[in-house]
Kinemage of the C-alpha trace (Angstrom):
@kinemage 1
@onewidth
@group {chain A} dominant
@subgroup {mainchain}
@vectorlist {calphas} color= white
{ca unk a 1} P 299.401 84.701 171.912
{ca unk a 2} L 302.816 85.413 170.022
{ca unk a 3} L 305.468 87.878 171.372
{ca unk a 4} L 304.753 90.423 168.630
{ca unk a 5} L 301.089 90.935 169.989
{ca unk a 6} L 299.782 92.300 172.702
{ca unk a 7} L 296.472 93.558 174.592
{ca unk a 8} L 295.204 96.250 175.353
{ca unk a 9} L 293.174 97.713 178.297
{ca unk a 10} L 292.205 101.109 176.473
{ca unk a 11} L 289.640 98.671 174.071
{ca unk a 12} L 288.852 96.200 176.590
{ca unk a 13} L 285.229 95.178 177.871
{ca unk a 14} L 285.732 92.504 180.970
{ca unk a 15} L 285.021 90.190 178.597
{ca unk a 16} L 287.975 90.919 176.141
{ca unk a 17} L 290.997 90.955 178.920
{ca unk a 18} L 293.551 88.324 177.680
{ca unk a 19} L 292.822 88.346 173.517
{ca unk a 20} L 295.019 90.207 171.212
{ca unk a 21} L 294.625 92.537 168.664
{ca unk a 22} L 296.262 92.968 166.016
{ca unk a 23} L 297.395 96.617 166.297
{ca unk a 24} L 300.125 98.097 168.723
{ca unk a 25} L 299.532 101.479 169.900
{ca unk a 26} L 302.249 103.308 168.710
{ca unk a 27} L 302.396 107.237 167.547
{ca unk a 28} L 300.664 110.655 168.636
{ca unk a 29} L 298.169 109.677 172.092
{ca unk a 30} L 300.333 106.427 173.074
{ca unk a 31} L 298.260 104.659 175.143
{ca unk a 32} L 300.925 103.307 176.877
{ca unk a 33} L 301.732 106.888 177.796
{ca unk a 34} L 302.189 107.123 181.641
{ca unk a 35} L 302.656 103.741 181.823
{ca unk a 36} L 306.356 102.842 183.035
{ca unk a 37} L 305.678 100.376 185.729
{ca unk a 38} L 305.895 96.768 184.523
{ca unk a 39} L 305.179 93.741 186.171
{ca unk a 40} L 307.097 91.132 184.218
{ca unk a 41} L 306.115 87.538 185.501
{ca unk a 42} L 307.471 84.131 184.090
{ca unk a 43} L 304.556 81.828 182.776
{ca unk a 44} L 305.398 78.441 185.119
{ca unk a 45} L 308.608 78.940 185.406
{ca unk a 46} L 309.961 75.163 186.942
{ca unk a 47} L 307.977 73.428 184.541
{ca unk a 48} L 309.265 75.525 181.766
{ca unk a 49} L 313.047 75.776 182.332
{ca unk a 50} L 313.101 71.669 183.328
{ca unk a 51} L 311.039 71.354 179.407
{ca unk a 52} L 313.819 73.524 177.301
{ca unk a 53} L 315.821 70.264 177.312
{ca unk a 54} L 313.042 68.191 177.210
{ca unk a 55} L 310.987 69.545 174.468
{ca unk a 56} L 309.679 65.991 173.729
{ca unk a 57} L 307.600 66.847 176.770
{ca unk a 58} L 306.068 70.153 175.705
{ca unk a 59} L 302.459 69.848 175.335
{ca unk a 60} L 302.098 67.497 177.873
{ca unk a 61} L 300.316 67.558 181.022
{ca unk a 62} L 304.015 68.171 183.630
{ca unk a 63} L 304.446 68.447 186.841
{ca unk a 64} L 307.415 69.470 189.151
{ca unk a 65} L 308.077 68.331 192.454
{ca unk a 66} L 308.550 65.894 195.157
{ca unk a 67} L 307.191 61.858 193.664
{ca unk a 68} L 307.625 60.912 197.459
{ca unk a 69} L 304.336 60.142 199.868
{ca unk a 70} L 304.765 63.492 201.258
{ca unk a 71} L 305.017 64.900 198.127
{ca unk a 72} L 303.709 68.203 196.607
{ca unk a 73} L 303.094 70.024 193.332
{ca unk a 74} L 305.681 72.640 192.802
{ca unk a 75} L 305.240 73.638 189.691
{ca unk a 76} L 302.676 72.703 186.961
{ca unk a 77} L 302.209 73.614 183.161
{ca unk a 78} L 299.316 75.003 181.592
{ca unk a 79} L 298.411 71.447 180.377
{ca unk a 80} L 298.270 70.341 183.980
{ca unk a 81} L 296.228 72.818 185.280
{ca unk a 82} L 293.515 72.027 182.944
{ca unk a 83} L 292.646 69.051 185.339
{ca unk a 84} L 292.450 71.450 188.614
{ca unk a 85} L 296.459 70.897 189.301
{ca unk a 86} L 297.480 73.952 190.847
{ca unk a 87} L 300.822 74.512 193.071
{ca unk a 88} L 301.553 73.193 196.726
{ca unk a 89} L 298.500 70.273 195.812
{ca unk a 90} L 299.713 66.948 197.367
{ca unk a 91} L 301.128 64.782 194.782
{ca unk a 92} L 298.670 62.003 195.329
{ca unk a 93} L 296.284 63.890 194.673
{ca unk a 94} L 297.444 65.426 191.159
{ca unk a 95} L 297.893 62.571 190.060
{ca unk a 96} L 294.857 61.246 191.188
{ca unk a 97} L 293.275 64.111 188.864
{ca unk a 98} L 295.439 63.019 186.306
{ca unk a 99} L 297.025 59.302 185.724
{ca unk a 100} L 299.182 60.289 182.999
{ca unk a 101} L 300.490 63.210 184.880
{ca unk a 102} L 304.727 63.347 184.067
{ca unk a 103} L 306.364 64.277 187.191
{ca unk a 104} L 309.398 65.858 187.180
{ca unk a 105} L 312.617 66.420 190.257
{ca unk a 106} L 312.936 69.864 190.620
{ca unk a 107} L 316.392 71.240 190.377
{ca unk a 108} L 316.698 74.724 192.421
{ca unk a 109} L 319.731 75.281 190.981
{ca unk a 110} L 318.772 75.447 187.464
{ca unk a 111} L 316.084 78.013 188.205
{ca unk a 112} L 318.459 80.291 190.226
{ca unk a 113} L 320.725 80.100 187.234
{ca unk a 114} L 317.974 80.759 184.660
{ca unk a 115} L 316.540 83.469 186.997
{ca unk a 116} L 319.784 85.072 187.258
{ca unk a 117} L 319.816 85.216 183.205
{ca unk a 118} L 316.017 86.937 183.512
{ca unk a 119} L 317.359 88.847 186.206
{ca unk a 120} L 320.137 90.417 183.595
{ca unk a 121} L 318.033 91.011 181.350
{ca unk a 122} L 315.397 93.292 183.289
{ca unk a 123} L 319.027 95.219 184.794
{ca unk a 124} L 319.731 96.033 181.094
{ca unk a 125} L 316.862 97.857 180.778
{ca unk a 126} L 316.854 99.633 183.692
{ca unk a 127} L 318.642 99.720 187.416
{ca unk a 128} L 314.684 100.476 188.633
{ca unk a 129} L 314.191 96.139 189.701
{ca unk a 130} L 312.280 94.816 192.200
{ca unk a 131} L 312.303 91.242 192.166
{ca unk a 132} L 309.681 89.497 194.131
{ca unk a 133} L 310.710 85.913 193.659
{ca unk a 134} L 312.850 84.156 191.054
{ca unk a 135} L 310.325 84.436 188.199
{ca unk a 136} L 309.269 88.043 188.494
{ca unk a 137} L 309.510 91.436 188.883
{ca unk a 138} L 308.484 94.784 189.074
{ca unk a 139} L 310.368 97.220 186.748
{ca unk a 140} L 310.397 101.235 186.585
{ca unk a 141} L 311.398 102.175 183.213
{ca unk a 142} L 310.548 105.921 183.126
{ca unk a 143} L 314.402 106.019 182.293
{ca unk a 144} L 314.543 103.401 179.832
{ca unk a 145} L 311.708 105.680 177.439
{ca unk a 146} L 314.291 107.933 175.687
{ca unk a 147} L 316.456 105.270 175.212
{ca unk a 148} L 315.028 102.083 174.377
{ca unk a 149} L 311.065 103.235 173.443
{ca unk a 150} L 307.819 103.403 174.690
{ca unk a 151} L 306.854 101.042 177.581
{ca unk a 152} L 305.115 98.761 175.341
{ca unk a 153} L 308.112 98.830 173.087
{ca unk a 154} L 309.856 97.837 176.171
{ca unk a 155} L 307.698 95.286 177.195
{ca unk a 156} L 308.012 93.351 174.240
{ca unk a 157} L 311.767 93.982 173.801
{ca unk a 158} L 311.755 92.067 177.067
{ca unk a 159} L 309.545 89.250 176.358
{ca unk a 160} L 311.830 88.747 172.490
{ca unk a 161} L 315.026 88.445 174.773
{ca unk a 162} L 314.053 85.980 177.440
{ca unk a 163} L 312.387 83.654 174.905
{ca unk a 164} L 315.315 84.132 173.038
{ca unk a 165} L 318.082 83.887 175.617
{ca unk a 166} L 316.234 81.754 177.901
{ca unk a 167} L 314.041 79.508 175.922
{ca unk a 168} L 310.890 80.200 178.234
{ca unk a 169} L 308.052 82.894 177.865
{ca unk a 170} L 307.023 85.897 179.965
{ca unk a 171} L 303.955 87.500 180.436
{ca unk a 172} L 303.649 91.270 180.665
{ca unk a 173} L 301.493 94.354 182.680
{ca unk a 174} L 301.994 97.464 181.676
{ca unk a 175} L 300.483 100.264 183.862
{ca unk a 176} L 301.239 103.208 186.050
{ca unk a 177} L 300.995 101.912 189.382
{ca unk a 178} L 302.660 98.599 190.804
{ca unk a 179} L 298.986 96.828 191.521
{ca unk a 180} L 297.526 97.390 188.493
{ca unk a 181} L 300.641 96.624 186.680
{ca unk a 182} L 300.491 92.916 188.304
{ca unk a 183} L 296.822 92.581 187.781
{ca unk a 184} L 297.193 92.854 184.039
{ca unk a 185} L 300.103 90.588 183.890
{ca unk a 186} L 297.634 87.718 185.452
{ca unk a 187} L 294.767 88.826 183.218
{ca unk a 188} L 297.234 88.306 180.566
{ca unk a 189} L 298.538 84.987 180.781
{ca unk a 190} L 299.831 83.010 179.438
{ca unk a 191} L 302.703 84.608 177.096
{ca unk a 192} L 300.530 88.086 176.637
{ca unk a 193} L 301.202 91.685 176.946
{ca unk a 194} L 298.301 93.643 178.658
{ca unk a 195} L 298.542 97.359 178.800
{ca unk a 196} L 295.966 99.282 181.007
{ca unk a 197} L 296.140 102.955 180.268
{ca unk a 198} L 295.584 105.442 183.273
{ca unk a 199} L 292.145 106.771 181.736
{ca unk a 200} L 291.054 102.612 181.669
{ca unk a 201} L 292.203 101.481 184.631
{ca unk a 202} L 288.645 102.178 186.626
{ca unk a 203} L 286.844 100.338 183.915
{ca unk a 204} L 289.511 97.556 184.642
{ca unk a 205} L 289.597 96.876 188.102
{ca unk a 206} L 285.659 97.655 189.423
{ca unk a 207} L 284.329 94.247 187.472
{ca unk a 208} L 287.483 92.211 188.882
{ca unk a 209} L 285.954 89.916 191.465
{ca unk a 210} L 287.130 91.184 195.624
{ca unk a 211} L 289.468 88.644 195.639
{ca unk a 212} L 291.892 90.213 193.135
{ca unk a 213} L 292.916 92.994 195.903
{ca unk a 214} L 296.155 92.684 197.504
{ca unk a 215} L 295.552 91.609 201.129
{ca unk a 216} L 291.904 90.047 200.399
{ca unk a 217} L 292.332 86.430 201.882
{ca unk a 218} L 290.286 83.892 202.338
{ca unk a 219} L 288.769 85.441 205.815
{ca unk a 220} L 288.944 88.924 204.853
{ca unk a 221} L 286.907 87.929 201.510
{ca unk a 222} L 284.181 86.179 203.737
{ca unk a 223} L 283.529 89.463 205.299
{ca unk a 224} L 283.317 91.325 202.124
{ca unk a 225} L 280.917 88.492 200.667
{ca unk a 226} L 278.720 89.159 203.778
{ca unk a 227} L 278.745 92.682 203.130
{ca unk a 228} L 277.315 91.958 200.031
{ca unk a 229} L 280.712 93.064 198.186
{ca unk a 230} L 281.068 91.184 195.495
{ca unk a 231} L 283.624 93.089 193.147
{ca unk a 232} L 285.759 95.648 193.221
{ca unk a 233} L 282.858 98.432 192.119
{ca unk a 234} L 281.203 97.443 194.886
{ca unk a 235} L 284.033 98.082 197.637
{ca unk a 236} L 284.604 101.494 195.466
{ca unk a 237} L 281.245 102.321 196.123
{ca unk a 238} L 280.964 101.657 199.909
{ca unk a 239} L 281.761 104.305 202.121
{ca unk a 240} L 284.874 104.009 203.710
{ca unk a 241} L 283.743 104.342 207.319
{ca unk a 242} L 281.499 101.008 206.690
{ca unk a 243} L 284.755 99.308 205.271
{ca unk a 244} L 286.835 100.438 208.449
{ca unk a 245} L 284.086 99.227 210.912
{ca unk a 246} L 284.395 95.842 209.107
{ca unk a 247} L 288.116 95.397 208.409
{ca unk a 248} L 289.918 97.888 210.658
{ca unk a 249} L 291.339 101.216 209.959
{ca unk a 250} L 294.675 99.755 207.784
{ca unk a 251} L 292.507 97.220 205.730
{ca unk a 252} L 289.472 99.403 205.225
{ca unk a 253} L 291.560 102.068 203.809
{ca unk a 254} L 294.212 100.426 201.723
{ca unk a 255} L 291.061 98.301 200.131
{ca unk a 256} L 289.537 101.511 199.550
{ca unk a 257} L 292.843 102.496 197.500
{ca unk a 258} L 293.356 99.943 195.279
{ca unk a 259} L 289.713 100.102 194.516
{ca unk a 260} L 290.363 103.329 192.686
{ca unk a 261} L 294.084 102.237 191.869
{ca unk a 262} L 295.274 104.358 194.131
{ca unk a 263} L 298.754 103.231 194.706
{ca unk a 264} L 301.880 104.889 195.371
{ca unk a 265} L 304.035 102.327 195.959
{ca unk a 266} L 307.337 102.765 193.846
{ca unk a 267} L 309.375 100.166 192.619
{ca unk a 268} L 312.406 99.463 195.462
{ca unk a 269} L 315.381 97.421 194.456
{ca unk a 270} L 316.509 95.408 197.596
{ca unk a 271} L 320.330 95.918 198.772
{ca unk a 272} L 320.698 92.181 197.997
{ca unk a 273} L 320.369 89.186 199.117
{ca unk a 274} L 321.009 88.281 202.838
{ca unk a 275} L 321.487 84.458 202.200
{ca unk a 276} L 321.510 81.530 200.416
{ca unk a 277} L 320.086 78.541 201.436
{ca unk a 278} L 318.613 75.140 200.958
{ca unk a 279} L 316.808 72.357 202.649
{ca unk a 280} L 315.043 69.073 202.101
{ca unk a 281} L 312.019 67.345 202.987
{ca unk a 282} L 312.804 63.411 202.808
{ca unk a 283} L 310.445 61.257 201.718
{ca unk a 284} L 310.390 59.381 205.107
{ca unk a 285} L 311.886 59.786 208.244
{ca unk a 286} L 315.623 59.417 208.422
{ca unk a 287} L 317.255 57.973 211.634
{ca unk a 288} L 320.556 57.082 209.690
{ca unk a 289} L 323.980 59.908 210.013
{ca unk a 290} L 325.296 58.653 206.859
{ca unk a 291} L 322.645 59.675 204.970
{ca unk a 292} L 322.101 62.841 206.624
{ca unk a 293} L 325.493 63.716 206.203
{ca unk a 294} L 325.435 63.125 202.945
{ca unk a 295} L 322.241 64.997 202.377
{ca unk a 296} L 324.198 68.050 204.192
{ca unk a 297} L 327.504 67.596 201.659
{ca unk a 298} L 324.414 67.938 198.998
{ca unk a 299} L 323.306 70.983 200.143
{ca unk a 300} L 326.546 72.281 200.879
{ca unk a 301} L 327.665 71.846 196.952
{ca unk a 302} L 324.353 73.355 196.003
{ca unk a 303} L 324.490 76.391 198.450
{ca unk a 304} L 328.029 77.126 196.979
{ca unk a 305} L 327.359 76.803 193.500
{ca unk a 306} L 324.437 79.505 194.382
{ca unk a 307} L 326.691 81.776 195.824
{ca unk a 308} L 329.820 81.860 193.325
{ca unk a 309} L 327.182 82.174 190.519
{ca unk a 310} L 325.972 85.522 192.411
{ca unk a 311} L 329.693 86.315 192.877
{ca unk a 312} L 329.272 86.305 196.912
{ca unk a 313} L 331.167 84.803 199.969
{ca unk a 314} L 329.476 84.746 203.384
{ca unk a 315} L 330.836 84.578 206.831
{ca unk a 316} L 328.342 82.192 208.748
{ca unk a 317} L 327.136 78.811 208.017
{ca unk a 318} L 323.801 77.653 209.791
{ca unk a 319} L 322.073 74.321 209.761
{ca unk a 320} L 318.725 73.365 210.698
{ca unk a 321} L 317.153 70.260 211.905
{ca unk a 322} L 313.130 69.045 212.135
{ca unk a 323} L 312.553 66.044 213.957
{ca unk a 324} L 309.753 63.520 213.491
{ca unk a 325} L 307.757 65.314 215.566
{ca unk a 326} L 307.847 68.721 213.689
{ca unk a 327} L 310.142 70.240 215.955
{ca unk a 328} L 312.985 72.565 214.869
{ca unk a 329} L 316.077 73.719 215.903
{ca unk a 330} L 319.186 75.867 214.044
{ca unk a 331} L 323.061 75.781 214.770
{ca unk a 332} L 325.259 78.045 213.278
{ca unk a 333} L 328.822 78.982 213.207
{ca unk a 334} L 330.765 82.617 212.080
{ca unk a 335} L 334.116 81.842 210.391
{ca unk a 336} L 337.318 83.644 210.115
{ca unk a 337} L 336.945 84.939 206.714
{ca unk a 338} L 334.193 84.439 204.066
{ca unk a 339} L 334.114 81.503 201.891
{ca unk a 340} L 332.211 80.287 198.743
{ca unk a 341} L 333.585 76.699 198.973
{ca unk a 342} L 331.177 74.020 199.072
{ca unk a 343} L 333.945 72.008 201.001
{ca unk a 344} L 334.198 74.700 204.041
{ca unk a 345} L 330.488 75.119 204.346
{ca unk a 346} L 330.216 71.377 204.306
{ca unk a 347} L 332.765 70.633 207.194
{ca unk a 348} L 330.824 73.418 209.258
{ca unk a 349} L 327.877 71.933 208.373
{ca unk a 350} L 328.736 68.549 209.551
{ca unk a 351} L 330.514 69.850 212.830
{ca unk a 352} L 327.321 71.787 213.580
{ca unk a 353} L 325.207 68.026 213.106
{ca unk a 354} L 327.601 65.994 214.636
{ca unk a 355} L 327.610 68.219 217.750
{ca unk a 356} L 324.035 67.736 218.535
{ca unk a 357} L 324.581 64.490 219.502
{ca unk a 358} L 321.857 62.871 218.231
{ca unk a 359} L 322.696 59.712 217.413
{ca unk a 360} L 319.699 57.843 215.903
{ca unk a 361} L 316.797 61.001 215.943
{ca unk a 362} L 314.796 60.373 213.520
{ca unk a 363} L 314.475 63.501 211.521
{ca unk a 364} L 311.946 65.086 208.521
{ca unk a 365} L 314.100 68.084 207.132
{ca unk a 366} L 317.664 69.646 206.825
{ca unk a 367} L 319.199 72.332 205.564
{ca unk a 368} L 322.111 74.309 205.153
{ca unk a 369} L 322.249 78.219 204.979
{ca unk a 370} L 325.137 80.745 204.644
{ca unk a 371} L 324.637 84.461 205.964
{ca unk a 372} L 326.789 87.249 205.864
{ca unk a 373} L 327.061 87.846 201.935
{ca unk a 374} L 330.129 90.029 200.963
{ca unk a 375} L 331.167 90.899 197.209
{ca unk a 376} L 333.410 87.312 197.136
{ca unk a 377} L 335.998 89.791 195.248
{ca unk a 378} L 336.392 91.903 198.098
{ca unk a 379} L 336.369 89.027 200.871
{ca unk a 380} L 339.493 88.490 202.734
{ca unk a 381} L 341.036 84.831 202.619
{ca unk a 382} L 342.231 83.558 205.412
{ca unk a 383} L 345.667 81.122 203.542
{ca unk a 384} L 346.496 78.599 206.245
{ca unk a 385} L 349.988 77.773 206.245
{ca unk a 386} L 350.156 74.840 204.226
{ca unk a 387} L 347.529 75.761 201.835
{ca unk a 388} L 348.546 75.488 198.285
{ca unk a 389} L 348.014 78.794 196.352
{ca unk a 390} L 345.662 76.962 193.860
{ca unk a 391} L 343.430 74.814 195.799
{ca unk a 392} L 339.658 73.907 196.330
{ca unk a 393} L 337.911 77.157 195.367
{ca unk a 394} L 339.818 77.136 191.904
{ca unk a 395} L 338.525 72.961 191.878
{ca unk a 396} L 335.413 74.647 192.165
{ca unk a 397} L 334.904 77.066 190.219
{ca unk a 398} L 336.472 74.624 187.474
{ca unk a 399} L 333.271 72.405 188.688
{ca unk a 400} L 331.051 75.313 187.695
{ca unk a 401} L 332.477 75.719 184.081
{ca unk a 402} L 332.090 72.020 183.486
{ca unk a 403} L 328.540 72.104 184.819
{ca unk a 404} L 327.952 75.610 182.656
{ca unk a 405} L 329.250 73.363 179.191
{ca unk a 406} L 327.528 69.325 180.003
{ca unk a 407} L 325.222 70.169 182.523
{ca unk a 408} L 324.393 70.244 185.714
{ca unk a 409} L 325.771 66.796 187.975
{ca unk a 410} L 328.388 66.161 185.373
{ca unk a 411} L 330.780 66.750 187.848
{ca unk a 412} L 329.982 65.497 191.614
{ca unk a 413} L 331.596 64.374 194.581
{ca unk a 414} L 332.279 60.981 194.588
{ca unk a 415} L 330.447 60.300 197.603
{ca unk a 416} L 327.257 61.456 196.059
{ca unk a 417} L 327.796 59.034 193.743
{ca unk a 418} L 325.312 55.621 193.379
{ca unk a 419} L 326.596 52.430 191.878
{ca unk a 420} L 328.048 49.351 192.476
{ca unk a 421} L 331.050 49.246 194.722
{ca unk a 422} L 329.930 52.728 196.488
{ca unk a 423} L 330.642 52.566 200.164
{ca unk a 424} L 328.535 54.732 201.953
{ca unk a 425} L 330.699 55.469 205.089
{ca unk a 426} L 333.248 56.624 202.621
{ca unk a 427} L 333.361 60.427 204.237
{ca unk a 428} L 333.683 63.798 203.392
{ca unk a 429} L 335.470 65.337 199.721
{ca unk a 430} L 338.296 63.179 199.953
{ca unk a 431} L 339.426 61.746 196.533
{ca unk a 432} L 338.896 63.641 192.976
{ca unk a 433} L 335.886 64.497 191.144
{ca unk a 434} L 334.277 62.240 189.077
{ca unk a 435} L 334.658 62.859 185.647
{ca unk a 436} L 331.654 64.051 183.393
{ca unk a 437} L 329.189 61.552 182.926
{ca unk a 438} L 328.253 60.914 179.269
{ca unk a 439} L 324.783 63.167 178.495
């Protein structure tokens, strides 16, 4: 389905959700009228930001995630999921499903950067975001009418600039209430625009099967399918006392909502992010502090690269440790001012490890996290007295330009960096960046 089309609930049988038509509805009795909630979702986002500079790929069945025993699907293209591949599926098995699967690394800090792009775009439309991961979001654009045009004007305005800007398609629900909003936008995929008009939306949601409701599970959809409930007519047309004696008073009656797409729900934007983190799974047990501490220096560059491209500083640093055994503990340590240099977070990160003590434990996961998040412009700096005025943050943030122009890892510590010669109990950031690798 192309950008310039779309689909529409107000002509829709079952049947017909998900195929164009060729018409928009535009002029006197819009049927997008009413309709300013959007639910804006990316269609498999890893997989498609990791193929813009791999287009050779495109059309191929592609996978993202971990190639190690333990493992799992991340992320999977459309071509993928044609064998039964489907997200958090354990590697062997995809590929099991699949011998010519291509598996992919993922890099989390290319999708923060390309959902920060997405992220722009929705906030030029309208303030009214709610994000609910990094490859969608809710949008009120009751605001954005007079200005830009008519929701479905809107919608596709959207879905033109992040194909354009980003290289990766969108899909689209347009509605007047947040659940049916997000319904369409699955009924839609992949790269579609589905708008269900307020007068449609019964004849939309009672053939859906029970599982589409928010908060029907697995267990909670065994009791319906007992019941005899099979779609969402059928909960619509059981009284609500039956669903209550089944479900409990909150389930029985929010089920009892959405069957009628009653939802009031408006669209919140959050006061920001709280922290910024990452952690990793190894593919085997590590028992060896070299390598752990250079997995923490890792995350420490990647954390910091997160937080300068948000424009915040935080004020704690936090690590956390699962053993063999699954256990987990955290450590974590408030500094005297804010920082957003992967260097500071990395020498409280490796204080925090070093403290525990624990020699030759072997361990499953770590991670690094920084809390606190201030505007970084407003963040006191704490100068120490012999710190040069231009110094590691500046190194930094010249680290980020390089990485905006030749890619990301064109510029990395040296100690991250394999070849001949590399001594791995080299420590720490000592020495200068390694020059841009040839891409």
């Amino acid at each position: 389905m192309s950008r310039s089309q779309i689909t529409r609930g107000a002509r829709l049988t079952q049947d017909d959700v998900g195929r164009s038509t060729a018409s928009s509805s535009t002029g006197a009795g819009r049927e997008d009228d009413g309709c300013t909630i959007l639910h804006v979702d990316m269609d498999a986002f890893y997989a498609s930001c990791e193929l813009r500079s791999r287009p050779e790929l495109r059309g191929l069945p592609v996978i993202v995630g971990g190639d190690g025993s333990r493992g799992v699907v991340t992320a999977a293209t459309y071509e993928a999921r044609r064998y039964g591949i489907h997200s958090a599926m354990p590697m062997s098995r995809a590929k099991r499903l699949c011998p010519d699967l291509v598996v992919l690394p993922p890099d989390f800090g290319l999708y923060t950067e390309v959902s920060a792009g997405v992220m722009a775009v929705f906030r030029d439309i309208t303030p009214l975001v709610e994000p609910l991961s990094l490859d969608e979001a809710f949008l009120d654009v009751a605001g954005a009418v007079r200005r830009v045009g008519p929701p479905v004007v809107i919608a596709e305005q959207i879905r033109a600039r992040v194909h354009d800007e980003q290289g990766i398609t969108c899909t689209v629900g347009v509605a007047a209430t947040k659940f049916v909003a997000k319904l369409a936008s699955t009924r839609a995929k992949p790269d579609g625009l589905l708008v269900v008009p307020p007068d449609r939306v019964i004849a939309f949601l009672h053939p859906l099967p029970v599982s589409q409701l928010w908060g029907v599970g697995e267990k909670t959809e065994e009791v319906l399918l007992r019941l005899g409930l099979r779609t969402v007519g059928d909960i619509a047309h059981t009284p609500v006392d039956t669903l209550v004696r089944a479900l409990g008073p909150a389930a029985g009656h929010h089920l009892a909502d959405l069957s009628w797409g009653r939802d009031p729900r408006r669209v919140e934007v959050p006061e920001g992010e709280k922290s910024v983190g990452h952690e990793e799974t190894f593919p085997r047990d590590i028992d060896d502090p070299e390598v752990i501490r250079r997995e923490l220096l890792r995350l420490s560059e990647k954390v910091a690269a997160r937080l300068r491209a948000q424009g915040v500083a935080g004020r704690t640093v936090s690590i956390k440790v699962r053993f063999a055994d699954f256990s987990t503990i955290t450590r974590s340590r408030t500094l005297r001012s804010p920082t957003d240099v992967a260097r500071e977070v990395y020498a409280t990160a490796r204080e925090l490890y070093d403290a525990l003590g624990l020699q030759r434990a072997r361990l499953r996961l770590v991670g690094v996290r920084v809390e606190g998040l201030v505007d970084a412009d407003e963040a006191p700096r704490q100068m120490l007295l012999d710190e040069p005025e231009v110094g590691w943050r500046e190194a930094e943030q010249a680290v980020d330009r390089a990485a905006a122009r030749f890619g990301r890892g064109s510029v990395t510590p040296a100690r991250l960096v394999a070849g001949p010669g590399r001594d791995d109990d080299d420590h720490g950031f000592g020495g200068q960046p390694v020059a841009p690798r040839p891409r």
